[in-house]
DRENBA-537458 format. One record per residue: residue number from 1; residue in one letter; y, x, z of N, C-alpha, C in turn. Coordinates in pm, 1 decimal, decimal comma. Layout:
<atoms>
   i aa     n.yy     n.xx     n.zz    ca.yy    ca.xx    ca.zz     c.yy     c.xx     c.zz
 NUM  A        Y        X        Z        Y        X        Z        Y        X        Z
...
</atoms>
This chain:
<atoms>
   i aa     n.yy     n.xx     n.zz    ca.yy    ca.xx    ca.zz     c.yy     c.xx     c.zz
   1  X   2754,9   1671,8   3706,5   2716,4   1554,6   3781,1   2671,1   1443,1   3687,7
   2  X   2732,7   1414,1   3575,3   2684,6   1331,8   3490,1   2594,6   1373,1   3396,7
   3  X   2575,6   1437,8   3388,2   2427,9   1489,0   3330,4   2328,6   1474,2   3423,3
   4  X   2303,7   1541,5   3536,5   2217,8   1478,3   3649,1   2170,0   1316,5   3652,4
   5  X   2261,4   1237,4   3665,0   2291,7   1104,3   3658,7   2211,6   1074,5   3538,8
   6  X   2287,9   1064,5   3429,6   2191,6   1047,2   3303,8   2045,5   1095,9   3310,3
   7  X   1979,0   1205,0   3335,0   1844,0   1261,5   3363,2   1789,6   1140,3   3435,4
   8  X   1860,3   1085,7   3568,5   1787,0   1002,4   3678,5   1777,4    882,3   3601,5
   9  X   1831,4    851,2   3506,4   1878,2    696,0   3473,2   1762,6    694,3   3356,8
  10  X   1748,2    785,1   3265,6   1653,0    827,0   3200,1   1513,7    828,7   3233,1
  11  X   1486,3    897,5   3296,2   1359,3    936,4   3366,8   1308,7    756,2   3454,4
  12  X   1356,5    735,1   3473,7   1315,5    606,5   3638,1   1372,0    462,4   3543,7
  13  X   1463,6    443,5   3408,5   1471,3    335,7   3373,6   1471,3    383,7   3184,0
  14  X   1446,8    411,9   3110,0   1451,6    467,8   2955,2   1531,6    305,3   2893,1
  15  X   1490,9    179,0   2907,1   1543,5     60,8   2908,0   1734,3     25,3   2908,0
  16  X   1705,7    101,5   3032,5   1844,4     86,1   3080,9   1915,8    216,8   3033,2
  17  X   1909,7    332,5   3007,3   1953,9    440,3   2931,0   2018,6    409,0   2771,8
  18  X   1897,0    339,7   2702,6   1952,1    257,2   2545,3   2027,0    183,5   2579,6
  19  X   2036,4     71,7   2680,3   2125,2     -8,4   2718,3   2295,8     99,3   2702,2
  20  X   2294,4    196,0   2808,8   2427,0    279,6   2855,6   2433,2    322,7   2716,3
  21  X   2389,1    399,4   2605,0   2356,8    480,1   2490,9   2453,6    293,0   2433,2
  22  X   2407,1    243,4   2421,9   2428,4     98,7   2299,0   2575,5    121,0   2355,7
  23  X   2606,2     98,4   2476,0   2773,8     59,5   2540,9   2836,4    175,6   2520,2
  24  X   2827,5    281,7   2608,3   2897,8    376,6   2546,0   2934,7    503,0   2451,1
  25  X   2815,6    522,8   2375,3   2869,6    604,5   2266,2   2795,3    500,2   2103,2
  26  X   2809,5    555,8   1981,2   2780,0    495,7   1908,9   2615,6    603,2   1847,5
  27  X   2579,6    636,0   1941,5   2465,3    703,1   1884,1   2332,1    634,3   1864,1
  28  X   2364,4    511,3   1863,9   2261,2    444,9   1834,3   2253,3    404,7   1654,3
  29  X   2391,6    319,3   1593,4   2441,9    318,1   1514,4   2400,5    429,4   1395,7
  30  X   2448,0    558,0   1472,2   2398,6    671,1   1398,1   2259,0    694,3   1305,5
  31  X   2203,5    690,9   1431,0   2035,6    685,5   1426,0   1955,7    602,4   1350,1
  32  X   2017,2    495,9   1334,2   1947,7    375,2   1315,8   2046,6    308,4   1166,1
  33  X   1978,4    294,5   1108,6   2102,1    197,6    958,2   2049,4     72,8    988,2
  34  X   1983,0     27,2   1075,7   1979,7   -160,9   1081,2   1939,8   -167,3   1255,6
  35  X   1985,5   -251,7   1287,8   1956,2   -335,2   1389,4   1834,5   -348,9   1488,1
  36  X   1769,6   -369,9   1358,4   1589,8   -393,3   1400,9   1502,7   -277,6   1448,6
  37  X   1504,8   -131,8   1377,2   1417,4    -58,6   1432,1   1442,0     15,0   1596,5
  38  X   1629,1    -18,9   1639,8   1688,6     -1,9   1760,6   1567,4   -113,1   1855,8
  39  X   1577,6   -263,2   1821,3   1562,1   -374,2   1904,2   1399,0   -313,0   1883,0
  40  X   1365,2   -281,7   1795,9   1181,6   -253,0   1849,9   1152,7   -169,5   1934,1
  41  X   1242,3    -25,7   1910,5   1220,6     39,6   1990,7   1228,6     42,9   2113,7
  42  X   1342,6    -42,5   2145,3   1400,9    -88,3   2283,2   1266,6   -179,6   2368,8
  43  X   1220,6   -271,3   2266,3   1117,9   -349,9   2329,8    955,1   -256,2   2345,7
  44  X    939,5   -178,0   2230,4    770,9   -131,4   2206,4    759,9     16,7   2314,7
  45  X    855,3     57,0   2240,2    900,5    206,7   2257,3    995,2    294,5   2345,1
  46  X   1061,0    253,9   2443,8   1174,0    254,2   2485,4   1173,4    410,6   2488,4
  47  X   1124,6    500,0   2552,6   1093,9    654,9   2594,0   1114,9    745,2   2468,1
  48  X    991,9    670,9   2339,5   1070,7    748,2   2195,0   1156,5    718,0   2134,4
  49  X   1228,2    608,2   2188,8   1369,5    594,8   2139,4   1449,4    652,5   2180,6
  50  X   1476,5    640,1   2286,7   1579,3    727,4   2330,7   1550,2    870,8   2315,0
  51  X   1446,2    964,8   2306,6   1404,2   1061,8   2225,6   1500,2   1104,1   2093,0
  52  X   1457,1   1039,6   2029,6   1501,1    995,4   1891,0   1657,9    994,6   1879,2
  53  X   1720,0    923,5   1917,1   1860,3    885,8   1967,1   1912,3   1021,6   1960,1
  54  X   1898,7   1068,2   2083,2   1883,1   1195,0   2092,6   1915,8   1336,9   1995,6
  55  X   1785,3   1304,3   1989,1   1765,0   1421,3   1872,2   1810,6   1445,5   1746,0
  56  X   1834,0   1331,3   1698,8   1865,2   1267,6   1541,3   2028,6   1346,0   1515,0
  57  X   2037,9   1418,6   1456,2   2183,6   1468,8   1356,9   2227,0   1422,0   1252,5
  58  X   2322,2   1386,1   1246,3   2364,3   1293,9   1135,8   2398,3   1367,7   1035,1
  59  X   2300,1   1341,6    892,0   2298,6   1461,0    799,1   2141,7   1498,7    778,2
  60  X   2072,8   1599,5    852,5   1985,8   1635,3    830,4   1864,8   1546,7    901,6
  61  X   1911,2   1483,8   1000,4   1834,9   1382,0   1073,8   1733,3   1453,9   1220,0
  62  X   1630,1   1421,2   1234,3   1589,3   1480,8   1306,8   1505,0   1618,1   1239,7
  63  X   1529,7   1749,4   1305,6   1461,6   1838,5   1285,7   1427,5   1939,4   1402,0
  64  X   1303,9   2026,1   1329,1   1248,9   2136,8   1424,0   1244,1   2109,4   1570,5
  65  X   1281,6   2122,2   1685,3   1232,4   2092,7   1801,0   1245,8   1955,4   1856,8
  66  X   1309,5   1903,6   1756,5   1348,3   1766,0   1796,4   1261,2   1652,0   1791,2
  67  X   1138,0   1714,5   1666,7   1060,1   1636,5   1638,9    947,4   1626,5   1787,7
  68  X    975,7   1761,3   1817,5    878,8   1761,5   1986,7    921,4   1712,0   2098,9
  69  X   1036,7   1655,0   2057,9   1111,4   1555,9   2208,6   1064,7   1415,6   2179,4
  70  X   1057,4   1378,1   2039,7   1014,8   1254,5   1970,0    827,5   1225,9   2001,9
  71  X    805,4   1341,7   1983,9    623,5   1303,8   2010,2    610,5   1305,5   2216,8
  72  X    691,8   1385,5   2287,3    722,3   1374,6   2377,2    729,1   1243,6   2464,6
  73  X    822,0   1195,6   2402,0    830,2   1048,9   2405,2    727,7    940,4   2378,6
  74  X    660,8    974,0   2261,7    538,3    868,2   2216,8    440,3    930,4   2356,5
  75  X    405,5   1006,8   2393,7    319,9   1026,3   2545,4    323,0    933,8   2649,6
  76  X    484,2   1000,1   2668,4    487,6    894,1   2773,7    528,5    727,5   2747,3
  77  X    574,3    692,2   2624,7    526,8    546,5   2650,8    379,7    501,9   2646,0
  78  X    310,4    613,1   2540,4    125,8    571,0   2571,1    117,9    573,6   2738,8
  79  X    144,2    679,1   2784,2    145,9    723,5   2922,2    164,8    612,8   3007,9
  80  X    276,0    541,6   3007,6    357,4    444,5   3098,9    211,1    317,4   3096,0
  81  X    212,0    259,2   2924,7     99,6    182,3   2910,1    -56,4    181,1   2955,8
  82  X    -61,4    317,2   2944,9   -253,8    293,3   3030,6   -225,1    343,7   3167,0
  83  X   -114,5    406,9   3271,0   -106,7    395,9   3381,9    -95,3    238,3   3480,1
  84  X     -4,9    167,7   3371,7    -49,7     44,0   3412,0   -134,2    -59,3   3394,1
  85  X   -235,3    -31,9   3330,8   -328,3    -90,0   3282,9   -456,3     -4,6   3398,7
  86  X   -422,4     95,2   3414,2   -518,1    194,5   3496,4   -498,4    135,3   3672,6
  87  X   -377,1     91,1   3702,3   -348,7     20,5   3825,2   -405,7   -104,9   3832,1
  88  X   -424,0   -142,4   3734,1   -433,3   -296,5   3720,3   -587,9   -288,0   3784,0
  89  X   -662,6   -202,4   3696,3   -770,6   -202,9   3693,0   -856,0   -189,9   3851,0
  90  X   -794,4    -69,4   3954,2   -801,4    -57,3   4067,6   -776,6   -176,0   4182,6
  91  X   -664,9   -237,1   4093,2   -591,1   -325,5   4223,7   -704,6   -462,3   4214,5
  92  X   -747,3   -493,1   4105,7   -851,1   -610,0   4112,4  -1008,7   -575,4   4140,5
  93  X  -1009,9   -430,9   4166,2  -1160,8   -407,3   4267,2  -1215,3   -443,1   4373,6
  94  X  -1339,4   -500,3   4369,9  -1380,6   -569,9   4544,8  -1348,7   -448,7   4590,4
  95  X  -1366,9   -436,4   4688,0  -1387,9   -348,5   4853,6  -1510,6   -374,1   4882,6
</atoms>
C-alpha cells in the first residue's frame, strides 16, 4: 500500500515527494554532500532529482541502470516544461 502511495505522490507531485524524501528518510543527505545541488534540483529539476535520490548508492554512487532512471527524469522535466509552454501556446489562440 505504501509503495502505491509513494508511486501516486511521485508521479502527480515530484515537489512534494523531495519534500516526504527530505522529512522522512535521510536519502537526500546521502546523495547530496551540500545543500545547494538538493535546493536546485528541487527548484530546476524536481523529476531528476528524485531520480537521482533514488538511484544513488552510497559508495559506488549511481550506476548501470540507474543512470537510465536519471536521464528518465531529465525527459520528463524537459517534458513537463514544453507541455506547458505548448498549452500556453493554444490557450492564447483567436478562434
Amino acid at each position: 500500500m505504501g509503495c502505491c502511495a509513494g508511486t501516486i505522490v511521485f508521479a502527480g507531485a515530484p515537489r512534494l515527494a523531495l519534500f516526504v524524501l527530505w522529512l522522512v528518510t535521510d536519502r537526500l543527505s546521502i546523495a547530496f554532500d551540500s545543500f545547494w545541488p538538493g535546493l536546485a534540483g528541487f527548484v530546476l529539476l524536481p523529476y531528476t532529482t528524485v531520480l537521482y535520490v533514488l538511484a544513488y548508492a552510497p559508495g559506488p554512487g549511481v550506476t548501470g541502470i540507474g543512470w537510465a532512471f536519471v536521464v528518465l527524469g531529465v525527459l520528463l522535466d524537459l517534458s513537463s516544461y514544453s507541455s506547458g509552454a505548448y498549452s500556453q501556446r493554444n490557450v492564447n489562440r483567436p478562434a
